[in-house]
C-alpha positions as CSV (number, residue, x, y, z in Angstrom):
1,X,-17.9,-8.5,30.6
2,X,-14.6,-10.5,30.1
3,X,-12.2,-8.3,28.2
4,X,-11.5,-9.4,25.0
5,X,-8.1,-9.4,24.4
6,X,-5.6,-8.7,21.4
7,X,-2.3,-8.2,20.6
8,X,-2.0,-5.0,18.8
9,X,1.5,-5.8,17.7
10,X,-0.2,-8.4,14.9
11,X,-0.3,-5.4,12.2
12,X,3.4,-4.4,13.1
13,X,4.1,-7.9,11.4
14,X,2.6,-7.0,8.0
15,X,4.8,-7.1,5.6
16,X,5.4,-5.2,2.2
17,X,4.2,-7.3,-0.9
18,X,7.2,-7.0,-3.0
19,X,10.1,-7.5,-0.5
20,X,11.0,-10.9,-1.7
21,X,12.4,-10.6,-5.0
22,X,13.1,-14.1,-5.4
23,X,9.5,-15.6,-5.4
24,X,8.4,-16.4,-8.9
25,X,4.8,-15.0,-8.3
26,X,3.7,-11.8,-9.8
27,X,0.2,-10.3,-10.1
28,X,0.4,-7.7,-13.2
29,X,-2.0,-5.5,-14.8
30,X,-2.5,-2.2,-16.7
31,X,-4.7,1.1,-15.5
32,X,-6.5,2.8,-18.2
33,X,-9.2,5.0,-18.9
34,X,-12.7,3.4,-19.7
35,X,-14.0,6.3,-21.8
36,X,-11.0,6.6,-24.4
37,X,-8.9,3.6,-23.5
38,X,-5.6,5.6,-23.0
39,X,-3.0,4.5,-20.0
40,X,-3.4,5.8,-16.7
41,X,0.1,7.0,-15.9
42,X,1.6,7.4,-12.1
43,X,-1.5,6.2,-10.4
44,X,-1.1,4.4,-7.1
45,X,-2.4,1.0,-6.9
46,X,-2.2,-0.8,-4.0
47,X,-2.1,-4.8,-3.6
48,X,-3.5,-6.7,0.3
49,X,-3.8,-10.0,1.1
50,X,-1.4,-13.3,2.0
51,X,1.8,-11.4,1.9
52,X,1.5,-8.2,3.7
53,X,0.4,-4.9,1.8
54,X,2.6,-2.9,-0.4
55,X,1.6,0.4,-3.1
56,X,3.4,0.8,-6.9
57,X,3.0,3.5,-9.4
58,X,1.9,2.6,-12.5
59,X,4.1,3.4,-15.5
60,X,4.3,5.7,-18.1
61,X,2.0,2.8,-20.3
62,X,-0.4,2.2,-17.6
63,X,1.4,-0.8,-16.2
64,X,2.3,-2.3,-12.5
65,X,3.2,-5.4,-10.8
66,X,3.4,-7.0,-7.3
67,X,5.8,-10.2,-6.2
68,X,4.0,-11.8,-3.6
69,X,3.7,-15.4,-2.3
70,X,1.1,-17.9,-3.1
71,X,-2.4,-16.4,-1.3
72,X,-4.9,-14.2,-1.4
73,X,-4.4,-10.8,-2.8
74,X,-6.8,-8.0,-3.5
75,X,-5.7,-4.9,-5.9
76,X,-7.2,-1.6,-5.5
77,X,-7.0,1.6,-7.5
78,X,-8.7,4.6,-5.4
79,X,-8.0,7.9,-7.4
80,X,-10.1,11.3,-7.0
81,X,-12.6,11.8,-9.9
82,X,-13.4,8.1,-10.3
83,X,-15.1,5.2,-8.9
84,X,-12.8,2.9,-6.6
85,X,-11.9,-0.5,-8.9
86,X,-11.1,-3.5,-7.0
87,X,-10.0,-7.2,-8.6
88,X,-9.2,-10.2,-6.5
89,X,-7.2,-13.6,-7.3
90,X,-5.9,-16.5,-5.7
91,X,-2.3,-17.7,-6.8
92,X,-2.1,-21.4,-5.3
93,X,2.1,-22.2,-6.1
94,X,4.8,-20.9,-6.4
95,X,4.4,-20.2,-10.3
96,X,1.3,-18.7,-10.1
97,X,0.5,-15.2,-12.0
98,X,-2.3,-13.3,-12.5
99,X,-3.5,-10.4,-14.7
100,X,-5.2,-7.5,-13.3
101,X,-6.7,-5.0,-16.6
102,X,-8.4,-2.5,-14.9
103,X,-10.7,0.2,-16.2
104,X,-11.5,3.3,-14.1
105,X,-14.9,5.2,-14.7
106,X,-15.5,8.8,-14.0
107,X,-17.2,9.6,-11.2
108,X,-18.9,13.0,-12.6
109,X,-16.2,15.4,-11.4
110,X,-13.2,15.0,-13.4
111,X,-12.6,14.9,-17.1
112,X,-12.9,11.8,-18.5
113,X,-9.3,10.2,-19.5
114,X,-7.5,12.6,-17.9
115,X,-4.0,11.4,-17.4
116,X,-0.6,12.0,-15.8
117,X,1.9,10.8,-18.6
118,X,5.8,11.3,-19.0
119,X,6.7,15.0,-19.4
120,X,6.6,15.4,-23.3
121,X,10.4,17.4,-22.6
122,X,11.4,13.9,-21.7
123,X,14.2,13.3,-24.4
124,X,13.8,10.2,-26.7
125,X,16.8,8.4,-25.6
126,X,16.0,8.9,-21.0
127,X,12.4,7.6,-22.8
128,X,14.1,4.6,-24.1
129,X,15.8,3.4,-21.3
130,X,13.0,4.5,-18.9
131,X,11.1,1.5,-21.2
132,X,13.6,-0.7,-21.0
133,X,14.1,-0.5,-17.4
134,X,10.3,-1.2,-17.2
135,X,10.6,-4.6,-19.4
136,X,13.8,-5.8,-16.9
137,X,11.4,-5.2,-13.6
138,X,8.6,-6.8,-15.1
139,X,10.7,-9.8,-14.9
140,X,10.8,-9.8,-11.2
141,X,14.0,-11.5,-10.6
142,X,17.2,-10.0,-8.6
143,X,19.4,-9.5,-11.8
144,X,16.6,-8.2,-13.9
145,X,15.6,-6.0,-10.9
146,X,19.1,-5.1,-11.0
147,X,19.2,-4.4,-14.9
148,X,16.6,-2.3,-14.6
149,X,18.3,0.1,-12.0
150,X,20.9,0.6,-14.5
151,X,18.4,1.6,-17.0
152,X,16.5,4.5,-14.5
153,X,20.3,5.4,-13.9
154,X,21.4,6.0,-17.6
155,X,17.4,7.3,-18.3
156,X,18.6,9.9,-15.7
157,X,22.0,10.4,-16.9
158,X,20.0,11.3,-20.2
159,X,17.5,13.6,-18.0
160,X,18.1,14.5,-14.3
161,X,15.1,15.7,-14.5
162,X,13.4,12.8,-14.7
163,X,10.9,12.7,-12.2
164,X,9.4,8.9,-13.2
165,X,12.5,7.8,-13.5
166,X,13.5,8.9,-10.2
167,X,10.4,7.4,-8.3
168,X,11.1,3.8,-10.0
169,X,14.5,4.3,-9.4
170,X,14.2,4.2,-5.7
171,X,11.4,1.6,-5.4
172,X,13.4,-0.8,-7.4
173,X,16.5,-0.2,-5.0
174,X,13.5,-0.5,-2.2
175,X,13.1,-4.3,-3.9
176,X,16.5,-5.0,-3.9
177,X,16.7,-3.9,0.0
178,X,19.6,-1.8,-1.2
179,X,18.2,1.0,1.4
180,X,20.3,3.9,1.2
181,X,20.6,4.0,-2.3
182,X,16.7,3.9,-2.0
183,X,16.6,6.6,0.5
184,X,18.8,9.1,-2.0
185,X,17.0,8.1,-4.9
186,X,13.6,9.1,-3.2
187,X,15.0,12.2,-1.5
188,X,16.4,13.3,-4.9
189,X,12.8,12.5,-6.1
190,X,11.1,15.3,-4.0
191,X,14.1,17.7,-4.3
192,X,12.6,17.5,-8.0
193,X,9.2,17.9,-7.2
194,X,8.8,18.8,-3.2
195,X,5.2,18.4,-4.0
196,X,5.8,14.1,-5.2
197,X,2.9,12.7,-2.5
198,X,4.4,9.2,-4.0
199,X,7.8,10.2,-3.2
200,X,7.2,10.7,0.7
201,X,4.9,7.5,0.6
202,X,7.4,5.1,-0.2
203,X,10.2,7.2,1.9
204,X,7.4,6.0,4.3
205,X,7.0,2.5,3.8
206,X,10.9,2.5,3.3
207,X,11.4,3.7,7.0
208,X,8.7,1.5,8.3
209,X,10.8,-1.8,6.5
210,X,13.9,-0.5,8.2
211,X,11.7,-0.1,11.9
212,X,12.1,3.4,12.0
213,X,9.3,4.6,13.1
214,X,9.6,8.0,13.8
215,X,11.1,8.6,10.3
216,X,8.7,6.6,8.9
217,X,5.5,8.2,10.7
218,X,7.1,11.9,9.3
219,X,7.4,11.1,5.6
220,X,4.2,9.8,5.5
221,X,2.8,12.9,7.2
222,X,4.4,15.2,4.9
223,X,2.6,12.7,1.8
224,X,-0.7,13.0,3.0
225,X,-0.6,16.2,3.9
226,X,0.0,16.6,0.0
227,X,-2.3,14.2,-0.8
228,X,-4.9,13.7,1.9
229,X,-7.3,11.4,-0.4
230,X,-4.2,8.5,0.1
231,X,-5.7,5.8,2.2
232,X,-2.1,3.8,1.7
233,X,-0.6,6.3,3.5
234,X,-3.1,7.0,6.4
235,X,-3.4,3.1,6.7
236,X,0.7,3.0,7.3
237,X,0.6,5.2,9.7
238,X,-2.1,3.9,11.6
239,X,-0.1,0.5,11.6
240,X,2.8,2.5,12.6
241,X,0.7,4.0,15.4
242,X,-0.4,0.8,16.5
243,X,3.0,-0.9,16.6
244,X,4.3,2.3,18.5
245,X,1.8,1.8,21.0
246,X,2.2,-1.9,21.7
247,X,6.0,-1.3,22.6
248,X,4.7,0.7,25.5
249,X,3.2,-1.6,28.2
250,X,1.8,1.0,30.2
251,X,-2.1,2.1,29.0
252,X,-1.9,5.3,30.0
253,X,0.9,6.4,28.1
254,X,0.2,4.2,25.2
255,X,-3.4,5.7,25.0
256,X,-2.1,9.1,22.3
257,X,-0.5,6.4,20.3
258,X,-3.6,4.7,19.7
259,X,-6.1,7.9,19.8
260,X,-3.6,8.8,16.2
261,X,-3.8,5.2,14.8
262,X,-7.4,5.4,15.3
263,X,-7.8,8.9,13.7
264,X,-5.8,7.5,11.0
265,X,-7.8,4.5,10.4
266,X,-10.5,6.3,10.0
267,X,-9.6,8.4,7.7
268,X,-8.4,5.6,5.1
269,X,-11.7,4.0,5.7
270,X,-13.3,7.7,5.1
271,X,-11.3,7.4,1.5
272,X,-11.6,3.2,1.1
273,X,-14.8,2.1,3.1
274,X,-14.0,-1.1,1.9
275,X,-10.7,-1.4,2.8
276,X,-10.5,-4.7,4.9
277,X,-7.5,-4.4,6.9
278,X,-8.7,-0.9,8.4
279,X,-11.3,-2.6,9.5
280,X,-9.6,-5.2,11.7
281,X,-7.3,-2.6,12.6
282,X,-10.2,-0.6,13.9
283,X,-11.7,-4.0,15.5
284,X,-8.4,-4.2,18.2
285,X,-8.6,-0.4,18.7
286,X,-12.1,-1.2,19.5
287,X,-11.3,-3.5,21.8
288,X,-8.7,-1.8,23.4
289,X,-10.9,0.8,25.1
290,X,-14.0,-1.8,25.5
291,X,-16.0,-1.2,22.9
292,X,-16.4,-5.1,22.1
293,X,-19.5,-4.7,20.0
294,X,-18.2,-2.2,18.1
295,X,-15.3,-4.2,17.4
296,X,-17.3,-7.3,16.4
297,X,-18.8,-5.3,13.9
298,X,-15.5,-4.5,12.6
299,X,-14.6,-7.8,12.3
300,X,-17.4,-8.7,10.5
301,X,-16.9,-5.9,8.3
302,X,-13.4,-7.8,7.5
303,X,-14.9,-11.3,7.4
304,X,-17.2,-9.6,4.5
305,X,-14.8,-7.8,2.7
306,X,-11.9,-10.4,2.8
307,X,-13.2,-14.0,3.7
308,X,-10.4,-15.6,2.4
309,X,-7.8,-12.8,4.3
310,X,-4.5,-13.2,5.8
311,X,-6.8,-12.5,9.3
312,X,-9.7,-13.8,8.2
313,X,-9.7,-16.8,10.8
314,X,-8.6,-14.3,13.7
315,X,-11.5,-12.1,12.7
316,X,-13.9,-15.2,12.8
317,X,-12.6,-16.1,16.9
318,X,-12.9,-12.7,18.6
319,X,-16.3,-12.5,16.9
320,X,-17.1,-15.5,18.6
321,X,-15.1,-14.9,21.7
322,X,-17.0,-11.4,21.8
323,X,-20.6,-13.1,21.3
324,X,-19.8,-15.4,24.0
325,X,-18.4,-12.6,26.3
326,X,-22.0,-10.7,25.5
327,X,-24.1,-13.8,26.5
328,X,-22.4,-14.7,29.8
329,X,-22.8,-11.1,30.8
330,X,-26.8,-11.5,30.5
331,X,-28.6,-12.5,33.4
């Protein structure tokens, strides 16, 4: 059977959501509890789609935002103790927005409402300036993201031991591509609290902008090793994994490269079954060994999940190129 071929180097290209602080588009929303209605505070939610993939904390209200281009996206909130929430949009110009309210349900084995908030020994004036930081970045644009810096750096003046503070601290100098500064703030962050999964996640994603893979691939071990349940960070690595692999032309020495990405793909599919891009990831892994059928099922898992997806068209060939491959081989 002809050998269905892929260039594994496609998910090296994805880029983060929120690297372009110019763009105008924003997709916002709040995470809060559906039985009492109080603000989910430092949950991960991650946004997919047109623009690449990229993870933010919410804040201390419950609140997050992505600036993406005009496209697709898909926002997920995947914690332990509660169903997985999903919500999708289209934003078709350049001024676009979209709203994202999102209500997570308990699952039967965690307390209901159950939040991680601002630590209450937080003084009144860091809390201030932590807010007002939050108002500039909701504004999306280089000199607000640049206001809001100096308020995480005055809230921290205030308190150095700030933990919130210190996260959005870094991620904001992550969106201003200002890397070492980044890199400090997010190191400083897990000298505070070496157990911060979100801390070595986006030292991860950090590394992996910069190409640094090895870096990259050892923050986000030491993450979900703290946090295994993060499909963010065992989807990163596979892509890592992957992109490692297709700088190395020859199979056999490429083939442990791709045995990790495709451990690590499956284990963010094992915490996000429906997680599209796994599943076209896991399609060219597939296909990389020979398993073409198993691959076209991957793809159609993506085509299912995603229809409108950055690789939705891509998915839609190699599941005919694979079908065709099938019939020629039958006598």
């Amino acid at each position: 059977m002809p050998r269905v071929l892929i260039r594994l180097s496609l998910f090296a290209a994805v880029l983060i959501c929120a690297a372009s602080p110019a763009l105008a588009q924003q997709i916002q929303g709040d995470v809060r509890y559906a039985a009492n209605n109080q603000p989910a505070a430092r949950v991960t939610v991650a946004c997919d789609g047109t623009g690449g993939n990229s993870i933010q904390m919410t804040d201390a209200s419950g609140k997050f935002y992505f600036r993406v281009s005009p496209g697709q996206y898909t926002c997920y909130v995947r914690i332990p103790g509660y169903k997985p929430a999903e919500l999708s949009a289209t934003l078709t110009d350049t001024y676009s927005n979209e709203y994202f309210p999102f209500k997570l349900i308990s699952d039967g084995t965690a307390a209901p409402g159950t939040a991680s908030t601002i630590d209450a020994s937080v003084p009144e004036g860091a809390r201030k300036e932590f807010e007002k930081g939050e108002a500039a970045l909701a504004g999306g644009k280089k000199d607000q993201l640049l206001e809001a810096s100096l308020h995480y750096e005055k809230a921290l003046t205030i308190y150095p031991k700030f933990l919130q503070a210190q996260l959005k601290l870094g991620t904001t100098y992550m969106d201003l591509q200002q890397w070492d500064k980044a890199e400090a703030a997010l190191r400083h962050a897990i000298e505070l609290d070496p157990k911060a999964a979100n801390a070595y996640l986006a030292l991860g994603e950090l590394y992996w902008q910069q190409k640094k893979g090895p870096e990259a691939e050892k923050a986000l071990l030491e993450g979900v090793a703290i946090e295994d349940r993060s499909w963010q960070g065992h989807l990163t690595l596979a892509r890592i994994y992957v992109d490692m692999a297709a700088k190395i032309k020859d199979d056999t020495q490429n083939r442990p490269l791709r045995v990790k990405a495709f451990e690590q793909v499956n284990e963010a599919l094992k915490y996000n079954p429906d997680l599209a891009p796994a599943h076209f990831i896991k399609g060219n892994l597939l296909v990389s060994v020979g398993r073409d059928l198993d691959a076209q099922h991957e793809f159609e898992e993506y085509v299912r999940l995603a229809p409108k997806g950055p690789f939705a068209d891509k998915a839609k060939t190699l599941i005919e190129r694979i079908k065709k491959a099938v019939a020629e081989k039958k006598p």
